[in-house]
C-alpha positions, 0 to 999 in steps of 0.5 A: 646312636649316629656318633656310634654309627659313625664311629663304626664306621670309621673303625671299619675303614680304618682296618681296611686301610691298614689291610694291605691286600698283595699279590705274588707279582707284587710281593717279588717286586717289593722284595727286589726293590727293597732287598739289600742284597740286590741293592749291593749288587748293584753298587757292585755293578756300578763300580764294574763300569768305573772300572772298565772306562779306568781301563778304557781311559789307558788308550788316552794320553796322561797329561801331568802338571808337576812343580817343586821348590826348594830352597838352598841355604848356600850360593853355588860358584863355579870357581875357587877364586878370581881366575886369571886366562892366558889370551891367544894372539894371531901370529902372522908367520903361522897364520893361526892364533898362538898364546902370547907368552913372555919370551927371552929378549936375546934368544927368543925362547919363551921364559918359563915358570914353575915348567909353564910358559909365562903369560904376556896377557891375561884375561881376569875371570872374577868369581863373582860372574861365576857365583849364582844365586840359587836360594830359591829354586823353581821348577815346573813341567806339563808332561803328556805321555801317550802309550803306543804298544804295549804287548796287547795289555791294554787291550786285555784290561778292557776285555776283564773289565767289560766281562767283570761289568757282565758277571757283576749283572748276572751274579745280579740276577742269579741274587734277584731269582733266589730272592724271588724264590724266597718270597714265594716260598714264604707266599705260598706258605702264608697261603699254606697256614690260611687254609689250615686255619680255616680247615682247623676252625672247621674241624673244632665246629665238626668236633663242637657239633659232635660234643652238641649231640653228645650232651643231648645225649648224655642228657637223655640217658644214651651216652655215659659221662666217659664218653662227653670227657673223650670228645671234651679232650679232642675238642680241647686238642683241636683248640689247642691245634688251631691256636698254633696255626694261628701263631704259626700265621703270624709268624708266617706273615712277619716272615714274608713282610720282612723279606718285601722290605716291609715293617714285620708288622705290616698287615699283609693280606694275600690275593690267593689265601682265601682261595679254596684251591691254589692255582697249579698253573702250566703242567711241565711235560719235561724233556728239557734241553740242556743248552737252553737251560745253560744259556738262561742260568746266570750262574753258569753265564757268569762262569762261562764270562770268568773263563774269557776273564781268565784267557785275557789274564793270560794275555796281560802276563804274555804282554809282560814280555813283549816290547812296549813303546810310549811317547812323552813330550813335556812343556817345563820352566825353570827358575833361575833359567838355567837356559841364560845365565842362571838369571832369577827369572823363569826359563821356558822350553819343551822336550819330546821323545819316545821309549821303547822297552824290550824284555831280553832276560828274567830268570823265567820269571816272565814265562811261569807267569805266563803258565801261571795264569794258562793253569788258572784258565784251564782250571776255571774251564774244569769249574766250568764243566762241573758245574755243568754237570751239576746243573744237569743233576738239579734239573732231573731232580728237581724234575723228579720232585715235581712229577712226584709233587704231582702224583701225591697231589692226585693221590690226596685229592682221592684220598679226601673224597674217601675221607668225606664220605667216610666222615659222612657215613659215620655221622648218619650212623651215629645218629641213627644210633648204629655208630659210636662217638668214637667211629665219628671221632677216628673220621673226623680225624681222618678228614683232618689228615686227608685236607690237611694232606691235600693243603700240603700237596697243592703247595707242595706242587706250587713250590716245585714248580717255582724251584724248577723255574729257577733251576731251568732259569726261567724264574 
């Protein structure tokens, strides 16, 4: 007997282990933090901000290191063959230097050859000390170039990239609120399928206490067998209805545990099902200002952040036609040192300078890209202003559908309290044998309908209330 106890209770607290009870706060938070959506969102965010310190990195000097080899299968030589130089000799009478030629030794004039004066000295130029050995050729250079002006396009890059890490953290948010409307939708759904399953369970015990009666009656001689067949079949139809709630329950479940992140399996149990009524919360008074709701809206900030993109697009394509100015220096080695000799060892030296580059003609090119990227602005501020618009259309409606929420809830909420008296009423009589099974029957029907309708409304009135929180950007 203490095993069996034992075993009971560790059954019992095993289910309740297994029970997960959540909250709608907790459920959202799942919901963000598990969502794959969300979590590329932020990836997306994440690389905005590598984009914008690549740009900011355009302010800094670029620094280089560049080597190449190559190897030449050949010597190069200057000249053909060994060269033979005339020399110049200082003459005395003309106090310059003059080539020494050969000259006739009775009339003094210098011999000529082939039409050229002949030599007296030369200089021997071998063609070895002009062949260099170039087999294998080494270079190498540190190069720094810094940009100084270039129209503004820098500058601009980093305004894109700033407003792009922005709208990658509102489109973020917009993401975040649709998943928030989501799970409470699949919430307050869940809660929705709890309080028909409850009011269907208690609609086959009103039905199964009327078949009681009946059979007491048809056992004493008062009801026919016509009568036990009908309230069977209506009793048959509220099982049959409670096991699709039951169904529906289920798959409600699996629906909301998918979008926390959860297994669909996972047994989730809600703070607000077993509530007899649902918490309407804070009744909206309308009158809303519109520029409130423009500035909470993410996806209208994102927009409004594209358009700035846009006017700064329009800066790089003017920068195109602006002067731009750039300094470079560069530290570089040689090899053969091609700075003495061309000798088989490395040569070092640095170089600086500066680089100015002026737009002067491009067939228009230049300017149309200009306009280009003008029209594109232009067009993004009209996307801007109808979305404005649209937004201001979704406010009034969903305003509409909540005032109107509202209202029907009132009207359910009287029409049940009818439907419970009139279910009252044809019970007595019934009873007291002034009624028929069939009049309990049309009442219990009837006050199925009217909770079945006040469940609705209630959840009707909580879900417009949420669309109109996201459409408000209040979500």
């Amino acid at each position: 007997m203490r095993r069996l106890f034992t075993l009971a209770l560790l059954a019992v607290s095993f289910g309740v282990m297994a029970q997960r009870v959540v909250s709608l706060e907790e459920c959202r938070a799942m919901a963000l933090q598990n969502n794959k959506e969300i979590r590329r969102a932020d990836i997306e965010i994440e690389k905005a901000g590598y984009q914008r310190q690549e740009a900011h990195a355009a302010y800094l000097p670029n620094i280089d290191f560049q080597a190449t080899y190559l190897y030449n299968q050949k010597k190069v030589s200057l000249i053909e063959q060994d060269a033979l130089l005339p020399v110049k000799s200082f003459d005395l009478q003309s106090q310059s230097y003059q080539f020494d030629v050969v000259t006739h030794p009775v009339t003094g004039e210098p011999i000529m050859n082939n039409g050229q004066p002949i030599p007296q000295q030369v200089a021997l130029l071998p063609k070895s000390a002009m062949t260099y050995n170039i087999h294998n050729i080494m270079a190498g250079a540190i190069t720094v170039t810094q940009p100084i002006y270039m129209g503004g396009k820098i500058k601009a890059m980093n305004e894109i990239t700033r407003y792009a890490e922005q709208i990658a953290q509102s489109m973020r948010d917009n993401k975040a609120q649709e998943v928030v409307y989501d799970v409470d939708a699949a919430y307050w759904q869940v809660v929705s399928l709890k309080a028909k399953q409850r009011l269907a369970k208690s609609y086959v015990d009103l039905v199964k206490s009327l078949k009681d009666d009946v059979d007491k009656m048809l056992a004493e001689g008062v009801a026919t067998r016509a009568t036990l067949l009908s309230v069977d079949v209506r009793l048959n139809e509220a099982q049959v209805a409670l096991t699709k709630v039951d169904n529906g329950l289920v798959l409600s479940r699996m629906a909301l545990a998918r979008l926390c992140g959860l297994p669909v399996d996972s047994d989730l149990h809600l703070v607000d099902e077993d509530s007899e009524s649902v918490t309407m919360g804070t009744m909206r008074l309308g009158g809303y200002d519109l520029n409130q709701v423009y500035a909470r809206r993410k996806d209208i900030h994102a927009l409004q952040l594209a358009t700035e993109v846009y006017d700064q697009k329009v800066k790089v394509a003017r920068s195109e036609m602006l002067p731009q100015v750039a300094a470079f220096g560069a530290y570089h080695a040689t090899n053969p040192n091609s700075y003495n000799g061309f000798k088989n060892r490395f040569g070092l030296a640095f170089s600086v300078g500066a680089m100015v580059r002026v737009p002067i003609w491009h067939g228009g090119a230049l300017s149309s890209k200009v306009k280009q990227a003008e029209a594109e602005a232009r067009a993004k501020r009209l996307e801007l202003d109808d979305v404005k618009e649209k937004v201001s259309l979704q406010v009034s409606q969903a305003d509409f559908r909540y005032q109107e929420a509202l209202k029907t809830y009132s009207a359910t909420k009287a029409n049940l309290d009818k439907a419970n008296e009139n279910l009252r009423v044809a019970q007595v009589a019934f009873k007291e044998g002034v009624g028929t099974s069939d009049d309990v029957m049309a009442a219990q029907t009837a006050w199925l309908m009217a909770n079945s309708e006040k469940i609705d409304a209630e959840i009707d009135v909580r879900l417009c209330d949420t669309y109109l929180s996201k459409v408000l950007g209040e979500l």
